[in-house]
N, C-alpha and C positions, 0 to 999 in steps of 0.2 A: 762752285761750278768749275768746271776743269774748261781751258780757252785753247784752243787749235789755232796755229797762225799759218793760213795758206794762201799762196800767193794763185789767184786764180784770173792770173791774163797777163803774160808778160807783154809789152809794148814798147818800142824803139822810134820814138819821133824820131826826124833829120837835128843833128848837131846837140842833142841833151841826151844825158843819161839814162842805161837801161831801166825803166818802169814797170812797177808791179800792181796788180789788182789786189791789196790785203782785204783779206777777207779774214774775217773772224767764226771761228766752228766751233760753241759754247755748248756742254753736253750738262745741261740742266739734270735737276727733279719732271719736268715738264715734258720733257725728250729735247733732243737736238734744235740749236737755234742758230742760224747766222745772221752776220752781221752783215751787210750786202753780201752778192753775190757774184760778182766779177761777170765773167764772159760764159754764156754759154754754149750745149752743145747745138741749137739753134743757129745763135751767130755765126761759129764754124760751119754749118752747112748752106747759109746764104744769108753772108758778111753785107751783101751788096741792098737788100732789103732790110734786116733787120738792124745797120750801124749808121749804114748811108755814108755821103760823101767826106765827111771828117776822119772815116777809117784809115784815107790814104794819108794823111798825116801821122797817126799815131800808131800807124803798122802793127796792129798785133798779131802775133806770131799764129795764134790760131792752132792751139794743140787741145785736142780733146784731153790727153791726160791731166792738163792744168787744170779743167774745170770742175767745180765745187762736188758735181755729182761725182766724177773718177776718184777724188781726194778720198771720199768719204766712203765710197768703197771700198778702198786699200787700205783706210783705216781698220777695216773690219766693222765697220759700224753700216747699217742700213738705210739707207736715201728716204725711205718712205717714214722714218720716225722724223723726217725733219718735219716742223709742225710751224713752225714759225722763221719769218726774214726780217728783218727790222734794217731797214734801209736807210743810209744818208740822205742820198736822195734818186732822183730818176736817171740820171744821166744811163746812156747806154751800155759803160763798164762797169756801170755799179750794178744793174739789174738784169742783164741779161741771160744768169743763172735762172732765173725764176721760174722759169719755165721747164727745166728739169726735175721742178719741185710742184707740182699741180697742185696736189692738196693740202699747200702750206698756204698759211694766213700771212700776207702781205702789210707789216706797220710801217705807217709814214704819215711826214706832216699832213696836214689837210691843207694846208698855201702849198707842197709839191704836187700834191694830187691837182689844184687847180692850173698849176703853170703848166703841167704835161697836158692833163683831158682839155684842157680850153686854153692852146698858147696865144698869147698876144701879141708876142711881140715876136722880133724877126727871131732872137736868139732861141728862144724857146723853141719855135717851129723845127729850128735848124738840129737842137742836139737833143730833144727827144723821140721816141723810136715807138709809135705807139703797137708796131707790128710784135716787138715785146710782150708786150700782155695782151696779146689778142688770144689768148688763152681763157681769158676771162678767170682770174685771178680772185682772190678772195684778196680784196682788200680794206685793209683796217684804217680809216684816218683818225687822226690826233692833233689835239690844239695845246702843246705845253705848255701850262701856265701856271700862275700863283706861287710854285714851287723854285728851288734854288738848289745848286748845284755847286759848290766850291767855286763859290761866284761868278756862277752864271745866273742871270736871273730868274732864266724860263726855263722848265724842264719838268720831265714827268717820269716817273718811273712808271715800269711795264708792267706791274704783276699780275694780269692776265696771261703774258708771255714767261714770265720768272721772274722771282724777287731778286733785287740784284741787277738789272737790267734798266738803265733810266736813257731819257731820249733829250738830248739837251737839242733847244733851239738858236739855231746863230746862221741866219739867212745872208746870202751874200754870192757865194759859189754861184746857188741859184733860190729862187724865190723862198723855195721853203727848207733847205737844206738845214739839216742837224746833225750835231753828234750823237755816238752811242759810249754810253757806261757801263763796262760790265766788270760787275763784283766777282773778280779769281779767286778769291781768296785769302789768299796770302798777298794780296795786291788789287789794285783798279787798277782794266785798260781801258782811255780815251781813245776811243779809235773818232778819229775829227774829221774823217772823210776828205772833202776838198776844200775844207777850211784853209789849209794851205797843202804848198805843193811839194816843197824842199825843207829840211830842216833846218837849214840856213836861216829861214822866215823863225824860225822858235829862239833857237839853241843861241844867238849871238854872236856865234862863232864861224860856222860854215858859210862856206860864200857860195851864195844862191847862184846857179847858171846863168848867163842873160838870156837864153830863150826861155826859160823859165819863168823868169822878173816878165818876159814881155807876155806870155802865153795866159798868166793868170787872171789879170788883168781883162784880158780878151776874151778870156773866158767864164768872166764872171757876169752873172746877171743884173749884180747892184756892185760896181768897183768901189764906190764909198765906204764900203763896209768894210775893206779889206782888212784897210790897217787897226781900225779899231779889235777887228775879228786876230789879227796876229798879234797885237800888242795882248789881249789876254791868255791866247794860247803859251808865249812866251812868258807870262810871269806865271802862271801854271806848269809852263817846262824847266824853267829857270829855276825855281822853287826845289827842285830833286827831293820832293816829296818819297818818302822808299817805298810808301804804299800805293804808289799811283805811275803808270807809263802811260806816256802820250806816244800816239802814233797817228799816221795820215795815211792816206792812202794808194799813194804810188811811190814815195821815196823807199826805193830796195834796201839804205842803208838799214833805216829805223824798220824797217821789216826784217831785215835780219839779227839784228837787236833782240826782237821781240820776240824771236823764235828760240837764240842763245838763253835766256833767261826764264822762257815760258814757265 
């Protein structure tokens, strides 16, 4: 499978570094699949309903050219062969594409699916957008289990969406948050969503921002998890596996990493 790295929703919080919406544009046997879908041309037209009040924190620039549908046009390739989205999780720069995409089959946990349609608690209320899929969406839930993953315990591969594509579980971000596996080829990308935020959290090296260190935390639906959830992405990064890149999904660096190498 041939893997597209598109950044689709630049974002400028106050005092942290510029941010990216990576999105993955995977051109299967199956037809076209992404890996979230960043910001769409929805949110661009009424930011104010469909992002709600965290928008004005994380400032996104709000260009129709960034979003998943424009990319994949200029690619020369066709928006309606997209058939499948297989999402980290709900949050509203991960899914907000979805809606440029009607008659795409929507994969995600079944614990995401329940934090968004039934929140419970303040957090959930706060950062999910249900005016997002009021399209009425086709969506697919999934219980990863039994299965293993370069030591992740739970996971499942997608082959109804494409062999090659596995949905790993590691809840924390938010209730049902996961990663996605997708076989390039010549390589695996972990795209880990908001497993973490900075590479710093991986790599051992880089020194994470402090609004960074403060924002994830704050952002997370279970903070307990964190460390557990960075101490294995780090021995996974750590590792320089040649077959395998780990990516997240707003650090610009490792997005452009991923694009240098594709």
């Amino acid at each position: 499978m041939r893997v597209h790295h598109l950044n689709c929703g630049t974002m400028n919080p106050p005092t942290a570094p510029r941010q990216v919406c990576h999105v993955l544009l995977v051109e299967s046997d199956n037809g076209l699949v992404l890996v979230d879908s960043g910001y769409g041309l929805g949110d661009i037209a009424d930011p104010a309903r469909r992002l709600g009040p965290t928008r004005r924190f994380f400032r996104p620039v709000y260009d129709p050219d960034e979003t998943a549908l424009r990319q994949i046009e200029r690619l020369g390739l066709r928006a309606e062969d997209v058939r499948h989205i297989v999402t980290t999780h709900f949050d509203f720069d991960h899914i907000g594409g979805i809606s440029d995409f009607p008659h795409a089959r929507i994969h995600v946990t079944a614990a995401e699916v329940r934090g968004a349609r039934n929140a419970s608690t303040f957090d959930e209320r706060l950062r999910f957008r249900p005016a997002q899929w009021e399209h009425g969406p086709h969506i697919v839930e999934h219980d990863p289990d039994g299965e293993s993953w370069r030591g992740f315990a739970v996971a499942k591969e997608l082959t109804e969406v494409a062999p090659g594509i596995v949905l790993v579980s590691l809840p924390g971000h938010t209730r049902g948050h996961a990663c996605v596996a997708v076989d390039a080829g010549h390589r695996w990308v972990l795209h880990a969503g908001d497993a973490f935020f900075h590479r710093g959290s991986v790599d051992g090296q880089s020194p994470v921002p402090r609004i960074v260190r403060f924002m994830e935390p704050k952002l997370a639906h279970d903070r307990t998890r964190l460390p557990d959830n960075h101490a294995r992405l780090a021995e996974l990064y750590q590792r320089r596996d040649p077959d395998l890149f780990v990516v997240c999904s707003h650090d610009a660096v490792l997005y452009e990493r991923a694009k240098e190498t594709a």
